[in-house]
N, C-alpha and C positions, 0 to 999 in steps of 0.2 A: 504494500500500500504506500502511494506515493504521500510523502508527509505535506500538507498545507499549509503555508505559513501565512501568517494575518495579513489582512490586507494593507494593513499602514506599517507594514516592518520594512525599518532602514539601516538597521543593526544586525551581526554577525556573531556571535561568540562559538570560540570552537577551545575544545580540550583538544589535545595536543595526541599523545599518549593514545593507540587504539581509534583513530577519528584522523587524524592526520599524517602519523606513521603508524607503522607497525612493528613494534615493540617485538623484536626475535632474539630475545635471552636463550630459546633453546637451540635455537640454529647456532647463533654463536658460540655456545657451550659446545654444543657437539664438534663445531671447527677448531679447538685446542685440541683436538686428539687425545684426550685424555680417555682412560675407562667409561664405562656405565654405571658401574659403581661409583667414580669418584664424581662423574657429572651430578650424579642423584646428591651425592653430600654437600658439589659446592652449591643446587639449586635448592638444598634445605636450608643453607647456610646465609643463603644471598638473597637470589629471587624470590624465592616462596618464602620469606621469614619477614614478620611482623616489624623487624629493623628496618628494611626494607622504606619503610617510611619515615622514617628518622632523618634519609638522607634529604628527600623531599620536605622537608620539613625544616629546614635550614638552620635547626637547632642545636646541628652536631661540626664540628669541623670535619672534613672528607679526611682525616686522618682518622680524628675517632670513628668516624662510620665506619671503616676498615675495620680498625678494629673488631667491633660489634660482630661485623661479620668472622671475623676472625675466632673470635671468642664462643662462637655459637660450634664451629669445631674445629681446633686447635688443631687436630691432626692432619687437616687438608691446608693447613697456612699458605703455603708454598704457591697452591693450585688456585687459592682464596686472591690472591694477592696477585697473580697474573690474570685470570679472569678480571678482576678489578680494575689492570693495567687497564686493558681495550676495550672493557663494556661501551663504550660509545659505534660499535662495532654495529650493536644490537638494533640499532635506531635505523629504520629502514622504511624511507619517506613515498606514500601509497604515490600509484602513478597518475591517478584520477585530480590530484587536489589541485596544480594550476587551473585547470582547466575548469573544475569546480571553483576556484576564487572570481576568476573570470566574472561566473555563468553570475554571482553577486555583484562583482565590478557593475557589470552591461546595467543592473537595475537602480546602479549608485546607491547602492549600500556599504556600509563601512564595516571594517574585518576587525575584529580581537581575537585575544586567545587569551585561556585562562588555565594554566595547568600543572599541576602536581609536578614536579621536576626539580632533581637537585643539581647544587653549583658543579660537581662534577660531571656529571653528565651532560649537563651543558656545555662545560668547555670540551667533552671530548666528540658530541657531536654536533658542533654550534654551525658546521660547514654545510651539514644535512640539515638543520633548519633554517637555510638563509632565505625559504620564503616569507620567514617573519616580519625580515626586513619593508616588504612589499604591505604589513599589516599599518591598521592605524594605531596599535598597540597593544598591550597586554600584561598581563600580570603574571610571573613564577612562584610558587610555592614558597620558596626556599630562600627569596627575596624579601618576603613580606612574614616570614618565620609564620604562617599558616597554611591552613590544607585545606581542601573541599573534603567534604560538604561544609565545611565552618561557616556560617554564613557572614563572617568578619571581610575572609577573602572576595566575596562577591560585592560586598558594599563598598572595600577598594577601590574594586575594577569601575562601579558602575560612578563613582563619587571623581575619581581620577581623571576618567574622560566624557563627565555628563553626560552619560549612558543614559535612555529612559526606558524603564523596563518595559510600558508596555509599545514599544515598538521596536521588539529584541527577543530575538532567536540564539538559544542557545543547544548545541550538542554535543553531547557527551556520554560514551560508551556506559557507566555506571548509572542504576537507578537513583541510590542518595548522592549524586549530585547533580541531577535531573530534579529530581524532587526541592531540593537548595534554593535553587534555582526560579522555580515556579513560585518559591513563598517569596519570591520579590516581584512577583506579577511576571516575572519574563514565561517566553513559549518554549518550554522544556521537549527536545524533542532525542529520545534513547535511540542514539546511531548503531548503524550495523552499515557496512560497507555498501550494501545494495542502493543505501541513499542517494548520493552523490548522484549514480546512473541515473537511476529513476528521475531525479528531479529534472535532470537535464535532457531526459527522452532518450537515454541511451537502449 
């Protein structure tokens, strides 16, 4: 079902993360060559672990977030700590989204982003988001030491660059921060890849 967006919306908000790239922590892991066994310990370690947001969350210095992960198991250090090196590896920008920025430019609509991401990752994948550049702005995580669904984050974004909720579309793979979202009046809409197409008649 192709999503409807209001009829007086002039605003864009996109999370980043799953909606703009695609986030391939397992691909990347698997490209170290390491075991099966050892990829399973460092994606307990890393990716799948509750720390995991900590980095996002710009509370931690990207030594201590190492750590953390380090700590979670000490026996994989070595394998923690080179996976660590290249995660910006992982960040792998869909091929639809110029084209999708576009299909908003043509109706002079303005672009933001809003999303969960920490200072490291940024710097190791800042090359593969340099469509940002092209945005009218947006807010990190890890910049503003909070997280979605916080609804502090949102008031930021929306306060920063007189955003008006209700003529503002916002998408983002996760339901509580869709939901966030909606309690500031904006059109909360739960992406899945097909969107992009669809809206554009692909």
């Amino acid at each position: 079902m192709i999503p409807e967006l209001r009829e007086n919306t002039n605003t864009v908000i996109f999370d980043i993360g799953n909606v703009l790239i695609y986030f391939a922590w397992k691909e990347y892991l698997e490209s170290l060559g390491f075991s099966e066994e050892t990829n399973k310990h460092v994606a307990d370690a890393m990716f799948c672990n509750k720390d995991w947001d900590a980095g996002d969350s710009g509370l931690v210095t990207t030594e201590e977030w190492l750590e953390l992960f380090i700590e979670n198991d000490p026996a994989y250090e070595k394998e923690i700590r080179t996976t660590f090196a290249g995660f910006g590896a992982s960040i792998v920008p869909f091929p639809f989204i110029e084209e999708w920025f576009a299909y908003f430019r043509e109706k002079g609509m303005k672009l933001y982003y809003l999303s969960n991401y920490s200072d490291e990752m940024f710097r190791q994948s800042e090359e593969k988001l340099a469509f940002l550049k092209s945005f009218d702005g947006g807010v990190f995580s890890w910049q503003e030491k909070c997280m979605k669904p916080d609804s502090k984050i949102y008031q930021i974004l929306l306060d920063r660059y007189n955003i008006d909720p209700k003529h503002t579309v916002f998408f983002d793979d996760r339901v509580a921060n869709v939901e966030a979202a909606e309690k500031f009046g904006i059109q909360g809409i739960l992406f899945h890849t097909d969107i992009p197409l669809q809206m554009m008649g692909k």
